[in-house]
C-alpha positions as CSV (number, residue, x, y, z in Angstrom):
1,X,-94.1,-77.9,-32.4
2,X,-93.9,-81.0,-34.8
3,X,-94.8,-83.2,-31.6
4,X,-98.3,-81.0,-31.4
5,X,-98.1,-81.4,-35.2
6,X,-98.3,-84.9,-35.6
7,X,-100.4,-85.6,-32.9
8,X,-103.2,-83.5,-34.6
9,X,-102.3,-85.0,-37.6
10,X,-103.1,-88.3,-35.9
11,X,-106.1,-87.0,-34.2
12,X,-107.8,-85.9,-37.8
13,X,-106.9,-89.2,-39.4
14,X,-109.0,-91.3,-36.0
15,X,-111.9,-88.1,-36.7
16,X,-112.4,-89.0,-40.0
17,X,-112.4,-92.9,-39.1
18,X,-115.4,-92.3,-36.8
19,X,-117.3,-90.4,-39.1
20,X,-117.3,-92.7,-41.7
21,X,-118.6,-95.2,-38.9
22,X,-122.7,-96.9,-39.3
23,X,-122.8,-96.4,-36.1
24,X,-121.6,-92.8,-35.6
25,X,-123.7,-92.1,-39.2
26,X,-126.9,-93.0,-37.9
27,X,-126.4,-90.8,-34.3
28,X,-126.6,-87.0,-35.7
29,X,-125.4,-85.3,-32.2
30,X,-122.5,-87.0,-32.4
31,X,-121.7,-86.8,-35.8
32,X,-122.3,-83.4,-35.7
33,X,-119.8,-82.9,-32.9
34,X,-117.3,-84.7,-34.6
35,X,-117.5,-82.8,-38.2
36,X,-116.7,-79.6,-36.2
37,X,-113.9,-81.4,-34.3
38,X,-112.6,-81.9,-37.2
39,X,-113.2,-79.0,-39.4
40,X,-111.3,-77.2,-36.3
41,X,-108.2,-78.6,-36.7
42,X,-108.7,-79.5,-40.4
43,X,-106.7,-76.3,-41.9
44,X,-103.7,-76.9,-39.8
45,X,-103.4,-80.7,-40.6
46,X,-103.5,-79.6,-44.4
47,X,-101.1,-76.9,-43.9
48,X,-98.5,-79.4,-41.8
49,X,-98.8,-81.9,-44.8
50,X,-97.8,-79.2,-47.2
51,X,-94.9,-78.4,-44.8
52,X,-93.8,-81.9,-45.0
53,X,-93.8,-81.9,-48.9
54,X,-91.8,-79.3,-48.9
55,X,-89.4,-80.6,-46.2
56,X,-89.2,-83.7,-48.2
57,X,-88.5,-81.7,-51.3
58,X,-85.9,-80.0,-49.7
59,X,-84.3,-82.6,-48.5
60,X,-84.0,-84.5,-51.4
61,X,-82.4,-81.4,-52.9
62,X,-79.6,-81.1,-50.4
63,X,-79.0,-85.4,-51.3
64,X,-78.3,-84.3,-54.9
65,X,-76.0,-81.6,-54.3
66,X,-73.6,-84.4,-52.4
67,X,-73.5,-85.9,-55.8
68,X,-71.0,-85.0,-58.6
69,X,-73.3,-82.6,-60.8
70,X,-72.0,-80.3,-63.8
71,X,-71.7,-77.1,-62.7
72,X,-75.1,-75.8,-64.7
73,X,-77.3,-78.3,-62.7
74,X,-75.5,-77.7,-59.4
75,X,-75.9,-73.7,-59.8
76,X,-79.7,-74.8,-60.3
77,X,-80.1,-77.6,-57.9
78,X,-78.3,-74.9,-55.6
79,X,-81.2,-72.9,-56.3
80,X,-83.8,-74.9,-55.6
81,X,-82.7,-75.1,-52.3
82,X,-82.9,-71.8,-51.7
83,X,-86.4,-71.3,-52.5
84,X,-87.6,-74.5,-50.5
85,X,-85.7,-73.0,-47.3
86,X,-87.5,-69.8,-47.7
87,X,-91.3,-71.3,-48.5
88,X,-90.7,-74.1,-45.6
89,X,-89.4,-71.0,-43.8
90,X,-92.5,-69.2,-44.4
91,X,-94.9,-72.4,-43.3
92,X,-93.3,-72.9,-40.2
93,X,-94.3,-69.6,-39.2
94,X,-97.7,-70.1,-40.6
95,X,-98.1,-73.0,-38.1
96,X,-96.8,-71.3,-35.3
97,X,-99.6,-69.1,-36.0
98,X,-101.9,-71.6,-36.1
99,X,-101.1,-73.4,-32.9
100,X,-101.4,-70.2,-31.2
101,X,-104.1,-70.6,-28.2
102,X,-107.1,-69.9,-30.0
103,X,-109.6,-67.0,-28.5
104,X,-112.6,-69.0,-27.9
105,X,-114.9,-66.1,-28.3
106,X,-113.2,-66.0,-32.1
107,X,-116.6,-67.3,-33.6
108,X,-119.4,-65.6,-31.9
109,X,-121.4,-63.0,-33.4
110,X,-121.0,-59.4,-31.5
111,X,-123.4,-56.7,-29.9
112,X,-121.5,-53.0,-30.5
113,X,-122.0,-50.3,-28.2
114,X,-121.0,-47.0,-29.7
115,X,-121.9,-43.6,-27.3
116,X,-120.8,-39.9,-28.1
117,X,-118.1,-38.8,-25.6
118,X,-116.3,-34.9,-25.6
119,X,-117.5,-32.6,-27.8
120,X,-121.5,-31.7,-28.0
121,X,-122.8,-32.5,-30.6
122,X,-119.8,-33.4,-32.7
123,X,-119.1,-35.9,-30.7
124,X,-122.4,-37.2,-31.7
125,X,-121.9,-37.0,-35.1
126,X,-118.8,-38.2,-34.7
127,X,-120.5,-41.5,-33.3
128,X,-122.9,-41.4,-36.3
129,X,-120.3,-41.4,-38.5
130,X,-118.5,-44.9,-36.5
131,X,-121.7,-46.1,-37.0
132,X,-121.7,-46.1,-40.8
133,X,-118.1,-47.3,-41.1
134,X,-119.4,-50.6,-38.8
135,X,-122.4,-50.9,-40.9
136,X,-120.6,-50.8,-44.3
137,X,-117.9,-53.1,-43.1
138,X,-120.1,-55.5,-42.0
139,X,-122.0,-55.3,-45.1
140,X,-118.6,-55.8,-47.2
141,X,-118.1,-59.0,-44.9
142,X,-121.4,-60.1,-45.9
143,X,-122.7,-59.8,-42.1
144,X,-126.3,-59.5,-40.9
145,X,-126.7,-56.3,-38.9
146,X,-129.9,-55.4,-36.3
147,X,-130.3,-52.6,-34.0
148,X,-131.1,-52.6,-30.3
149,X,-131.3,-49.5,-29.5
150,X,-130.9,-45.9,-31.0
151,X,-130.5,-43.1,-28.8
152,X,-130.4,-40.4,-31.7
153,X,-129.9,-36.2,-31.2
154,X,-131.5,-33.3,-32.5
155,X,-128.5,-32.5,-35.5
156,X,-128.8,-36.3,-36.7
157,X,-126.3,-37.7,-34.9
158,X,-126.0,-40.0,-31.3
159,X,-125.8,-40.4,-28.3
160,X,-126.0,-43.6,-27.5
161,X,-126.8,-46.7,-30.6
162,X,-126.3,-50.7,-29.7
163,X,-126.5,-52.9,-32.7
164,X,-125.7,-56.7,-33.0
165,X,-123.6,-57.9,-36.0
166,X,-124.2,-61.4,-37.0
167,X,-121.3,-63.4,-39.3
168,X,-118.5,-65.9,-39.3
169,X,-115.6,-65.0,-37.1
170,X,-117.4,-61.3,-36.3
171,X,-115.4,-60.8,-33.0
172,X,-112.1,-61.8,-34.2
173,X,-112.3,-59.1,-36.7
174,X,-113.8,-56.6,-34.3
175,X,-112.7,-57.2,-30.7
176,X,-109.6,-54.6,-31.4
177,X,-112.1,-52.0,-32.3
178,X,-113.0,-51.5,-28.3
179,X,-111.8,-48.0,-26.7
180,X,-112.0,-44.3,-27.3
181,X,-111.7,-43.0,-30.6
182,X,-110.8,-39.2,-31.4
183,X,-111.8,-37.1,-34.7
184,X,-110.2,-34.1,-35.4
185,X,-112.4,-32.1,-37.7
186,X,-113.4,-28.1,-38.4
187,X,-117.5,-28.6,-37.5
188,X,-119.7,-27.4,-40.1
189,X,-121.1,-24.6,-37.4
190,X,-117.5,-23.2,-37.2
191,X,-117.3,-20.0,-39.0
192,X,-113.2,-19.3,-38.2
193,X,-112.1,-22.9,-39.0
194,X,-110.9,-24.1,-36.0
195,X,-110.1,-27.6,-36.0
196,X,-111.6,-29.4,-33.6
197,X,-111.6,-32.5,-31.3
198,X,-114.4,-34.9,-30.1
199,X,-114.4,-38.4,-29.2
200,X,-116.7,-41.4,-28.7
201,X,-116.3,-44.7,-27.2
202,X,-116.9,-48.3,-28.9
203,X,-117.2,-51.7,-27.1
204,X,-117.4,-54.8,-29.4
205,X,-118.9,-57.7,-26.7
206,X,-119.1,-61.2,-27.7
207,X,-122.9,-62.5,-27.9
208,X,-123.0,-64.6,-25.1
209,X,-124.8,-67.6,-25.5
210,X,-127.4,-69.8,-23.0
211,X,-124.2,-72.0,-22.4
212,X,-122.1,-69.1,-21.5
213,X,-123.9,-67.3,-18.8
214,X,-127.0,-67.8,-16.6
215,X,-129.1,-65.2,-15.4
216,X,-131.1,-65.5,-12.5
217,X,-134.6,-64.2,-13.6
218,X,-135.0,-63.0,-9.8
219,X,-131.9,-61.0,-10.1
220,X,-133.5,-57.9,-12.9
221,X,-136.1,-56.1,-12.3
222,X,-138.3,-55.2,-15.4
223,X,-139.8,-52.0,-15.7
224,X,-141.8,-51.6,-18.6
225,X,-142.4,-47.6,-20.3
226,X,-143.8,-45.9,-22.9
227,X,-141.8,-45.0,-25.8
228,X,-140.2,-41.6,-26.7
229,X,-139.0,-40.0,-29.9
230,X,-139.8,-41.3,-33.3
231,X,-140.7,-44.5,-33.9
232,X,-145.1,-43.7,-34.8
233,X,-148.2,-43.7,-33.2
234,X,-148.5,-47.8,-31.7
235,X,-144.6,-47.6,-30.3
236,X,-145.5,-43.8,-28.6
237,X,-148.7,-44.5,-26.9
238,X,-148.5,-48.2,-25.2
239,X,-146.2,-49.2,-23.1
240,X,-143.6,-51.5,-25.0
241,X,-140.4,-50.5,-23.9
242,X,-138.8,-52.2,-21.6
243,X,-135.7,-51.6,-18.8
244,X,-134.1,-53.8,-17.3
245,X,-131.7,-53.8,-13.9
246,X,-129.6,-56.4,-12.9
247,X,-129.5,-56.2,-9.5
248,X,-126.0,-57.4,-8.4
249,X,-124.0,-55.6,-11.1
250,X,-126.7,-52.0,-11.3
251,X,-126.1,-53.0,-14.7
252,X,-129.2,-51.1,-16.9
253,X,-130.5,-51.6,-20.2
254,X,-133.5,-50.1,-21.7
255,X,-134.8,-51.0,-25.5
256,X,-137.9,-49.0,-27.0
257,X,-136.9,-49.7,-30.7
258,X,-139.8,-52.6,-31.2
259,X,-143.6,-52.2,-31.1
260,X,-143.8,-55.7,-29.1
261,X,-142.8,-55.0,-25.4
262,X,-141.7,-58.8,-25.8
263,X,-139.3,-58.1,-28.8
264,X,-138.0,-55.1,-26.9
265,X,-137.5,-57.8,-23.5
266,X,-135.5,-60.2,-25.8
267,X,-133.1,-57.3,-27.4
268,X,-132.8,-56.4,-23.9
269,X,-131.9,-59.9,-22.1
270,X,-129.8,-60.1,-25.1
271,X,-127.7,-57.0,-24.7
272,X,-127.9,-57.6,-20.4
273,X,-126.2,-61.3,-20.7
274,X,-123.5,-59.8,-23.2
275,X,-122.6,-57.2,-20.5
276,X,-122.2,-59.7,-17.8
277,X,-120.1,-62.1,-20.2
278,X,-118.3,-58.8,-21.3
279,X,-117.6,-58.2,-17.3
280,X,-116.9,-61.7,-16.4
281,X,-113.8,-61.9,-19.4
282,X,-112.6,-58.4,-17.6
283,X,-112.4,-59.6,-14.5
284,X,-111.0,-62.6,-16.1
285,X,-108.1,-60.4,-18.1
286,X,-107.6,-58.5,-14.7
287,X,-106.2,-61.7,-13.4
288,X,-104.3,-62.0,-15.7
289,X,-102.7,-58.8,-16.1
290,X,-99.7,-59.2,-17.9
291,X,-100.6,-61.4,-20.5
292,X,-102.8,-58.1,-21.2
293,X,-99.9,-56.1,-21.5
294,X,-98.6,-58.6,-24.1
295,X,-101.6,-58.0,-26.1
296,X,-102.6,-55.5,-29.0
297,X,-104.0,-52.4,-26.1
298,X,-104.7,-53.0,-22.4
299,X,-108.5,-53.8,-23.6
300,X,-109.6,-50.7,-21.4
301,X,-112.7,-49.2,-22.6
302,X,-111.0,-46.1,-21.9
303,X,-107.8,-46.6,-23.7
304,X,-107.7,-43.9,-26.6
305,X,-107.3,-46.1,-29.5
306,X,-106.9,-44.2,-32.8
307,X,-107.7,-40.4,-33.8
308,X,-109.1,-39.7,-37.0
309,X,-107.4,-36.9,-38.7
310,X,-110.1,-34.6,-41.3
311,X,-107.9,-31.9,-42.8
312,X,-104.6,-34.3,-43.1
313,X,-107.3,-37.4,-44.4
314,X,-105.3,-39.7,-41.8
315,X,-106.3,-42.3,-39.7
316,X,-103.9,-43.5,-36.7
317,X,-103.9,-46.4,-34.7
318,X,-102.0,-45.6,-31.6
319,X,-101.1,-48.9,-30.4
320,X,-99.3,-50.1,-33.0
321,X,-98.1,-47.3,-34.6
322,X,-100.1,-47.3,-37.8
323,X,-101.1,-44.2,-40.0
324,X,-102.9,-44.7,-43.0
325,X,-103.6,-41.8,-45.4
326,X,-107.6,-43.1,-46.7
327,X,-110.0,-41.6,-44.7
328,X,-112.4,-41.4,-47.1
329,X,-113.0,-44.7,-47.7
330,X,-111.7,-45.7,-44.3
331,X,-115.0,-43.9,-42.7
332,X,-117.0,-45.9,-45.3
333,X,-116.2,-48.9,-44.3
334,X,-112.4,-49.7,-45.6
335,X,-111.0,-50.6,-42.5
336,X,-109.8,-54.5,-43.6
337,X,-105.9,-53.3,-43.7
338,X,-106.1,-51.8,-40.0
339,X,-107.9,-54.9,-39.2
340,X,-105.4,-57.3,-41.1
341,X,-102.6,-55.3,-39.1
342,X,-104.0,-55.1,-35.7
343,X,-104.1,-59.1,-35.8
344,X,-100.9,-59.7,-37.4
345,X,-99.4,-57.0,-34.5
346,X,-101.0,-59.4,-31.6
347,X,-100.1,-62.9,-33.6
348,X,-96.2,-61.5,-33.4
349,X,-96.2,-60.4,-29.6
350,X,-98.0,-63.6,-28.8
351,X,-95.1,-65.5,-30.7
352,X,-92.6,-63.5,-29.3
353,X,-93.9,-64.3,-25.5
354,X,-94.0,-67.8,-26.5
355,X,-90.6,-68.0,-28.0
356,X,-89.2,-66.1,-24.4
């Protein structure tokens, strides 16, 4: 580890030599792709040079003990030591951490596909209600969010909504939210009180970008529509929404939310390429199947992830074991802890497979 250490360390120090070069300075690509080499590795460097202050501290500690000290200042000294093994302790597992293999999908802003599963119409409230927690999360993240695509029922819930989420490190707070998710609830239309259970299904995809995936243009067919449901008089009587069919996957996606038939295209090229990245990383984690297994969930869209609990006010996380009694605020958005706990969970087995 301090090999990796000190060769970043090393790395930063030549980064920020070239940056302060005329030469570099006056070339903006470059110096562009330099800053973010740096800023990449930048936290670790200063965390590794607040390891090695302590170390040194330390260190210098365990000299003085060898010398002859009254017993006050020993008892002291004595402690001292302790509290420097325990914080150095502490940063050495914050730079394992950090030298973990990074996801490079970490970064990327995220389209979120939420549909109603079992259970009628709860079910689609059910989906209304993920809907809300997503938005008012993002919102408390200070993320941009934009429909795609609304697919709404009669009682005011969902069928079907797509919605993209724009903001700093958006996937790696949201990629564990992919899977089924149950509610356990006594409908309002339930005269006897039975309690009971519905589901729908999330998938957080990265937003692929022009560098990630190409699609052939001679590969989708677009069929353009007119527009159902609400959405006023323009969208309902020309013919701006659009579907599109990716030929070699049968992949479809249909947009109608736009008056433009060519803002309706682009939601839909963008959703389409997200799918095929989303299937390519699949295919990808297929391969390699056990380092799956090592992770937080198998990453199946039809893993059932957590069950939301009404009458106890519980939430449960099944894959790592976690109940939380807030499901009030939970559904509106509170979901930081579970976040926070779901990313710690895969950080340790990570660790632990490294460590083996």
């Amino acid at each position: 580890m301090l090999e990796k250490l000190d060769f970043l360390e090393e790395k930063y120090i030549e980064l920020t030599d070239k940056i302060s070069d005329p030469e570099i300075l006056s070339d903006s690509k470059k110096l562009q792709k330099l800053m973010k080499e740096q800023s990449q590795i930048e936290h670790i460097v200063l965390k590794y040079k607040e390891f090695k202050d302590i170390n040194g501290q330390l260190n210098d500690s365990k000299e003085m003990l060898k010398e002859k000290l009254d017993d006050d200042f020993k008892e002291m000294v004595k402690e001292e030591v302790k509290e420097l093994s325990e914080i150095l302790d502490n940063l050495e597992q914050e730079l394992k951490i950090l030298l973990l293999p990074k996801d490079p999908n970490d970064d990327k802003d995220v389209i979120v596909e939420i549909r109603a599963g079992v259970g009628g119409d709860e079910a689609g409230l059910f989906a209304g209600d993920l809907l809300r927690m997503y938005l008012r999360y993002a919102e408390r993240q200070g993320w941009k969010a934009e429909f795609i695509t609304l697919n709404e029922q009669g009682i005011g819930g969902y069928k079907e909504v797509i919605f993209s989420i724009k903001g700093k490190g958006a996937y790696s707070k949201l990629k564990y939210e992919s899977g089924v998710h149950r509610v356990q609830r006594v409908p309002d239309t339930e005269s006897s009180g039975r309690i009971h259970t519905s589901s729908a299904t999330v998938a957080v995809l990265p937003e692929a970008d022009d560098i990630d995936i190409e699609i052939n243009p001679n590969e989708v067919r677009v069929d353009v529509f007119r527009s159902s449901g609400n959405g006023g008089q323009s969208v309902n009587t020309t013919d701006s929404a659009v579907r599109l069919t990716h030929i070699p996957t049968g992949i479809v996606i249909s947009c109608q939310d736009e008056k433009s038939q060519l803002k309706n295209k682009d939601k839909a090229f963008k959703v389409l390429k997200a799918r095929l990245y989303d299937k390519y990383l699949q295919e990808q984690n297929d391969e390699l199947a056990q380092e799956r297994r090592s992770q937080v969930g198998s990453g199946d869209r039809s893993e059932r992830i957590r069950t939301y609990n009404f009458p106890q006010g519980r939430v449960s996380d099944h894959r790592i074991g976690l109940t939380l009694y807030k499901l009030d605020s939970f559904i509106d958005g509170d979901i930081t802890e579970m976040i926070d706990s779901l990313t710690t969970s895969d950080q340790a087995e990570k660790l632990k497979n490294i460590s083996e």
